[in-house]
N, C-alpha and C positions, 0 to 999 in steps of 0.2 A: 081053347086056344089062348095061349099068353104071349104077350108081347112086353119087352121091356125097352122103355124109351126115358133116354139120357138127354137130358137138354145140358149144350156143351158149354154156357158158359160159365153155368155154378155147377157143375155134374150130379143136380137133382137127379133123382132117378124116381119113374112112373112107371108101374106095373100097368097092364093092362088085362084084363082077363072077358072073352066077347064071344060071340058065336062065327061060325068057320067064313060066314061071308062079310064079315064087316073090313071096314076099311080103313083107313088111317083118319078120315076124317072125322068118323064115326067116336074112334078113340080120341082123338083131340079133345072134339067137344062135351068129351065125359069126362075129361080132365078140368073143364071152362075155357079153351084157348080154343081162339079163332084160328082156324086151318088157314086161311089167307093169310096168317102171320106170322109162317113157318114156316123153314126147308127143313125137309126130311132125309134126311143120309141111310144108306146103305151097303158100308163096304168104300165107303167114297164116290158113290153113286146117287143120284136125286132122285126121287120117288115123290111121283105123283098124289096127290091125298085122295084122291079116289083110286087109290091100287089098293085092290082086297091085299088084306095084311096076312103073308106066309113067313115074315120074318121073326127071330126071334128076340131080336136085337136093332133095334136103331137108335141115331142123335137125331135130336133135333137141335135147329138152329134159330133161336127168337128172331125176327125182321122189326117186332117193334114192342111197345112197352106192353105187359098185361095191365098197367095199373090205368 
């Protein structure tokens, strides 16, 4: 399963590659970013961080600093 996640305000791009039941939180924190400090877009839709990940494509949106 791959997931590809844009964080919209530098359009870093994060590849994700996981097994079929992980989640977006899952993916977060294998990136180092706390789930509690993002929205997660799809389509212009908000996505929960515990929704098992079926998409292929999302933004995310920083809430607050990683540093």
């Amino acid at each position: 399963m791959l997931c590809r996640f844009t964080i919209l305000l530098d359009n870093t791009v994060l590849i994700y590659r996981g097994g079929p039941d992980d989640t977006y939180e899952t993916a977060l924190l294998s990136f180092g970013i706390n789930p509690d400090t993002v929205l997660i877009f799809y389509e212009n839709r908000s996505l929960p961080q515990d929704k098992r990940i079926e998409e292929e494509e999302v933004s995310i949106l920083l809430t607050a600093s990683r540093g």
